[in-house]
C-alpha positions in Angstrom: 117.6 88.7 66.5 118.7 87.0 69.8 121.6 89.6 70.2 118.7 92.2 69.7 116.6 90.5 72.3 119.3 89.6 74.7 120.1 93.4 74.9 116.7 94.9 75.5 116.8 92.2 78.6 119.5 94.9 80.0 116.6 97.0 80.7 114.9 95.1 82.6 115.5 95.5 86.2 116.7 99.2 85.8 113.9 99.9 88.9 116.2 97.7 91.2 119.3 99.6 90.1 117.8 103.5 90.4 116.2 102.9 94.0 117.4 105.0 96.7 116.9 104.5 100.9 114.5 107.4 100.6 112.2 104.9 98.0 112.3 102.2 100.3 111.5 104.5 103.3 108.8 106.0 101.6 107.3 102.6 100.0 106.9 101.2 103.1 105.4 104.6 104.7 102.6 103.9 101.9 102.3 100.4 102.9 102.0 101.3 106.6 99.4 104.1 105.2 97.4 100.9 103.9 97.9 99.0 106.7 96.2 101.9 108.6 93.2 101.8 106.4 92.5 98.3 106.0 93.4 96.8 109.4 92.3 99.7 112.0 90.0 101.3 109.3 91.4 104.8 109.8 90.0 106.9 106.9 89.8 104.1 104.5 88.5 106.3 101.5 91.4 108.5 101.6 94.2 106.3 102.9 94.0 103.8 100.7 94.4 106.0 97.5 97.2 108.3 99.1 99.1 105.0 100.3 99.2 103.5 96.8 99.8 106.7 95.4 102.9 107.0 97.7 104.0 103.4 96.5 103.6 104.1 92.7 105.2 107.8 93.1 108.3 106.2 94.8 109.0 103.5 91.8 111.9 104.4 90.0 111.8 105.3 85.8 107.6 104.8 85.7 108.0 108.6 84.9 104.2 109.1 86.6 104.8 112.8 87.9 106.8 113.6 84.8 104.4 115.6 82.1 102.0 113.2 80.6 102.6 110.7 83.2 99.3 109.2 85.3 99.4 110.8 88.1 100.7 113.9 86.8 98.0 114.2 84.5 95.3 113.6 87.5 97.3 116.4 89.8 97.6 119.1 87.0 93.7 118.1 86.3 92.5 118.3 90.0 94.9 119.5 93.0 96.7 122.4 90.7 93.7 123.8 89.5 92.1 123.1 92.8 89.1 121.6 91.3 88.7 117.9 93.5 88.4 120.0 97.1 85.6 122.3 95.8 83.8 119.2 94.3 84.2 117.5 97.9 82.6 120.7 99.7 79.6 120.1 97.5 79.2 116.9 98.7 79.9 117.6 102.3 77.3 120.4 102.0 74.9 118.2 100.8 75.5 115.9 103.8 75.1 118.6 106.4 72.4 119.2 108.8 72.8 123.0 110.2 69.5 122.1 111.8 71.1 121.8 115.5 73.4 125.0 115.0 70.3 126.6 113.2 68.0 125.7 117.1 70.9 127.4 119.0 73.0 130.0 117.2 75.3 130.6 120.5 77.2 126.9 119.3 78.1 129.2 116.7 80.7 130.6 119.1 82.2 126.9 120.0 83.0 126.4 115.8 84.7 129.8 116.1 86.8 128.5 119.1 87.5 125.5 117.6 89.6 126.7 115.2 92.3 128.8 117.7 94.7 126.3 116.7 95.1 128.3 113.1 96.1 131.0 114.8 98.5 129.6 117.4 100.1 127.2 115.0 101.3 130.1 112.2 102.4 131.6 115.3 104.8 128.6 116.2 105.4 128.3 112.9 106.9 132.0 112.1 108.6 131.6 115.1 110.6 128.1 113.8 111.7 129.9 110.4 108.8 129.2 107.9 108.1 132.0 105.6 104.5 133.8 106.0 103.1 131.9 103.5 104.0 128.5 104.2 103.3 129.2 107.7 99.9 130.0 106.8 99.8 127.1 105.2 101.0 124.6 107.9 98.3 126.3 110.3 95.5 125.6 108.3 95.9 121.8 109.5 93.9 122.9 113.0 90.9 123.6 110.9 90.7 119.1 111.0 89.6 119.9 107.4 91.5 117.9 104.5 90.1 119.7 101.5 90.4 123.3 103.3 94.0 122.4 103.9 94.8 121.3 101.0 93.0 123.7 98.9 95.4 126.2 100.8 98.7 124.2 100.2 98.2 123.0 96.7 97.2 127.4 95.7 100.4 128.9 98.1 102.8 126.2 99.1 102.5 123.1 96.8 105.7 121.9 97.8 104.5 121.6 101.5 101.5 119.7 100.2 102.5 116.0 100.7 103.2 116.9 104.4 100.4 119.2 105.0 98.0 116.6 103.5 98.4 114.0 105.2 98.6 115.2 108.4 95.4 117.1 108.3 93.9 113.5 107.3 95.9 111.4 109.6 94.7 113.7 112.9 90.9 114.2 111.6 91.1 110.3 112.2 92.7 110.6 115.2 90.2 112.6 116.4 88.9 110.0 118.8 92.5 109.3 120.5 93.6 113.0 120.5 90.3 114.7 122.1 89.3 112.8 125.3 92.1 113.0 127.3 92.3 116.8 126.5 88.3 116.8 127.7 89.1 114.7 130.7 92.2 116.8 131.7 90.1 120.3 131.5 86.9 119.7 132.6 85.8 118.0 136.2 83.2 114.5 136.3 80.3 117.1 137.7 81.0 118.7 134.3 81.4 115.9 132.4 77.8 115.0 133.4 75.5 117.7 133.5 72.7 116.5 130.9 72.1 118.7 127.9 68.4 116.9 126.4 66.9 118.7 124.4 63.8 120.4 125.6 60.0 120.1 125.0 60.0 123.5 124.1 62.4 123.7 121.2 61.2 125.1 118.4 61.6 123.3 115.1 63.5 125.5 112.1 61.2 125.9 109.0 62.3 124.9 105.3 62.1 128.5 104.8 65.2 129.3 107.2 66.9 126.4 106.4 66.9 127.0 102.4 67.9 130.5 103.3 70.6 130.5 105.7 73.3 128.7 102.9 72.4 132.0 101.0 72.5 134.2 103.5 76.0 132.8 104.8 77.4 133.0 101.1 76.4 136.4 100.4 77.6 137.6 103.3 80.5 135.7 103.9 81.8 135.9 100.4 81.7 139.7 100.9 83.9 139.8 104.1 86.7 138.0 102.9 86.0 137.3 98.8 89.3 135.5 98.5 87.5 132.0 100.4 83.9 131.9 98.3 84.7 129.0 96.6 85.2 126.9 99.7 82.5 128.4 101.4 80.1 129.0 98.0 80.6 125.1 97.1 79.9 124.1 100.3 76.8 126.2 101.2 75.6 125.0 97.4 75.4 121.5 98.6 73.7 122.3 101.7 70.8 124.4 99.9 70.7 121.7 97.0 69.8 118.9 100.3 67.7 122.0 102.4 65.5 122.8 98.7 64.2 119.3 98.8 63.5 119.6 94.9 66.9 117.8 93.4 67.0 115.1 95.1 69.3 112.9 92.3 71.9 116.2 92.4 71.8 115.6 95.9 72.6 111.7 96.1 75.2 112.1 93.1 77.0 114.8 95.4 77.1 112.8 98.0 78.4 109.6 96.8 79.1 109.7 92.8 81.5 112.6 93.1 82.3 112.6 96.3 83.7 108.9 95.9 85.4 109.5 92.5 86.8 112.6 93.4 88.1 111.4 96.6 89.9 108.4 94.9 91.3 110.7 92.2 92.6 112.8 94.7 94.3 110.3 97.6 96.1 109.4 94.3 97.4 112.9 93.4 98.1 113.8 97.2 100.1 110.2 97.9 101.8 111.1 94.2 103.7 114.3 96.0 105.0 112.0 98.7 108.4 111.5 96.5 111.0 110.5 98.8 113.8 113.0 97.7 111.3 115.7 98.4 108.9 114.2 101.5 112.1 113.1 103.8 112.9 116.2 105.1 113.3 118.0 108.7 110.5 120.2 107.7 108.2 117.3 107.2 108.4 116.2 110.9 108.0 119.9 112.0 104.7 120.0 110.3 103.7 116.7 111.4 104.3 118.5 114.8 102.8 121.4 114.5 99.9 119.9 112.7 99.5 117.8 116.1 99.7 120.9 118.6 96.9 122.4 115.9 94.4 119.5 116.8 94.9 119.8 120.6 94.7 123.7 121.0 91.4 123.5 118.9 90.3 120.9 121.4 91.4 123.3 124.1 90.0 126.4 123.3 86.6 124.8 122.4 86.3 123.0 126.0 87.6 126.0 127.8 84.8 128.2 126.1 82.3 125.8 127.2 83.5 126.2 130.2 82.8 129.6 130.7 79.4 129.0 128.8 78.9 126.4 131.9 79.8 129.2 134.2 77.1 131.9 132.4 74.4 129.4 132.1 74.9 128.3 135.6 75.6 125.0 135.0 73.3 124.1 131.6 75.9 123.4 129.6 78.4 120.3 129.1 81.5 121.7 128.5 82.5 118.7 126.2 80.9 120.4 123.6 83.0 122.6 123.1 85.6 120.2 121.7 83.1 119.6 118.5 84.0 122.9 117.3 86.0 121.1 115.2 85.5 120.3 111.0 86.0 116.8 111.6 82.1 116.3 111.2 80.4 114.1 112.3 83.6 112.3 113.9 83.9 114.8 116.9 80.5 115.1 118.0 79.9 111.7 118.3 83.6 111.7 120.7 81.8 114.4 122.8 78.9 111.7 122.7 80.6 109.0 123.8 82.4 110.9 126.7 78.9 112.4 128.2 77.5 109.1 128.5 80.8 107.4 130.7 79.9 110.3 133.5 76.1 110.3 132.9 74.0 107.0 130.8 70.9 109.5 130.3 73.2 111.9 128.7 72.6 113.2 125.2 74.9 115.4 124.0 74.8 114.5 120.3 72.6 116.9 118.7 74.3 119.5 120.3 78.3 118.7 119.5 76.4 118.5 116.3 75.5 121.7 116.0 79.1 123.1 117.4 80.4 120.5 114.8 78.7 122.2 111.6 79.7 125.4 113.2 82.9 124.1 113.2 82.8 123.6 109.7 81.9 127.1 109.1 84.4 128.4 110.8 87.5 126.5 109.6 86.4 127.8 106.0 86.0 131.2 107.2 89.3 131.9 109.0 91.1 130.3 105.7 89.1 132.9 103.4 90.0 135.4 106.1 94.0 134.4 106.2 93.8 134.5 102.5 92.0 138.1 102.6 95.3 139.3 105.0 97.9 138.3 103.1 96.5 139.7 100.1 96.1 142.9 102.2 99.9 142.5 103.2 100.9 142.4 99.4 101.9 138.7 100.1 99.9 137.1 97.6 
């Protein structure tokens, strides 16, 4: 009996004994992922769950990722089948106000600017080596949208997913470090301070336009590029479930319920890809890059079109809100915000980088339904 005893005490320790540098490495870029959330509060909701993740995935022997593991099971159940990013569209739906981008449509063309950065990143990216697809993939980072990015990555390049996750996440909280000094470097303190207040004489949008234009946007959007309704369907069904005014508990389960669990569920599965022997790589720190130049030609396409909307409107627009043509909602309107009021304290800028911000949203959705509608036209996918 002791013999017996004394020899399943071999297997204890066999953790120690299997863990490589890239463990280590990667256990400690998990605890630095916590650190991130809990001490400087970047994205607490989502760090936290992809940090621990990382830890747990990079333990030797627990067998998590294997088939019937944990955190397998949660990935197979959620990221595979794409089913937790969809679920977090409904509740960001149900948390938008399209209100502001409803009082001026022309913001519109700000969201549409904002997300250049697709566009110029799959062009870097083709040019490094990446195949079409993954290249695709990596560019979908400048649409500063987790679940769009990731709802790309897990359906075309699951192996880029670890990567491509978290950078989208890590530069939406950026966000606030990334855009000023792009705004400040492109626009002049005249700029910077012309005063955007709303006026007297604007005209409030009725429940009837409101409930209609999530329909509207669906129908018609769904029928340019099909391949992208479920991003844009989920997320246009949380917006008319908050705009009908008549399910209020859907509504407040959406937005905090779900949208809680499923984040949870999914920091897990997203820090669960982030195995050393696959996560260490060159290609890793090339997305990390490219993710980075995403964010800041976004930024710079979105202030340089306000500029020339400045220039039209001879003068009546602050060009700063053009770098809230971003999905990082509400996070870059209130940068745009906070900028406007250093040049100018009766400044209010809000509403409108709101309204470029929501815009923002619809656009980073559309041009990943329309990327997906040209490589399926290319007999890629």
């Amino acid at each position: 009996m002791i013999e017996a005893i004394l020899s399943g005490l071999h297997g204890l320790g066999e953790g120690f004994a299997n863990l490589e540098w890239y463990n280590v490495v990667m256990i400690a870029v998990g605890c630095g992922l916590l650190a991130l959330a809990i001490r400087k509060e970047v994205e607490p909701l989502l760090l936290v769950p992809i940090g621990f993740g990382a830890i747990l995935a990079n333990i030797p022997l627990a067998g998590l990722m294997e088939s019937g593991g944990f955190l397998k099971t949660i990935y197979d159940a959620g990221v595979a089948t794409e089913l937790f990013p969809l679920l977090i569209f409904i509740g960001i739906g149900a948390m938008t106000d399209f209100g502001p981008l409803l009082e001026n449509p022309r913001i519109l063309l700000l969201g549409a600017a904002g997300q250049f950065g697709i566009f110029i990143t799959i062009i870097l990216a083709l040019a490094c080596g990446f195949g079409k697809v993954d290249a695709t993939s990596i560019g979908i980072i400048g649409a500063c949208d987790g679940p769009t990015a990731i709802f790309f990555a897990s359906r075309y390049s699951p192996d880029l997913l670890a990567a491509i996750s978290v950078a989208a996440y890590s530069y939406m909280a950026l966000v606030p470090v990334i855009q000023p000094p792009i705004m400040r470097l492109l626009t002049s303190k005249r700029e910077r301070a012309i005063n955007m207040t709303p006026t007297k004489n604007a005209r409030p949008i009725s429940k009837s336009v409101r409930i209609a234009f999530p329909i509207v946007v669906t129908v018609f959007g769904g029928l340019i590029a099909p391949l992208g309704l479920p991003l844009l369907g989920t997320i246009m069904l949380g917006n008319l479930m908050r705009e009908s005014g008549v399910v209020e508990r859907l509504v407040k389960v959406s937005e905090d319920e779900i949208a809680s669990g499923v984040t949870l569920l999914l920091g897990l599965a997203v820090g669960a890809t982030m195995d050393g022997a696959r996560f260490l790589k060159a290609e890793t720190l090339m997305i990390l890059g490219f993710g980075f130049l995403a964010i800041c030609a976004d930024t710079v396409c979105g202030v340089l079109l306000g500029k020339l909307m400045c220039w039209l409107s001879r003068g009546k627009v602050n060009p700063l809100i053009g770098a809230a043509g971003i999905s990082a909602y509400p996070m870059a309107a209130r940068v745009v915000q906070s900028e406007g009021l250093k040049y100018n304290n009766q400044n209010f800028l809000l509403m409108h980088a709101v309204g470029a911000n929501t815009g923002g949203q619809i656009g980073s959705v559309m041009a990943a339904a329309i990327m997906m509608s040209i490589l399926k036209g290319m007999g890629i996918i």
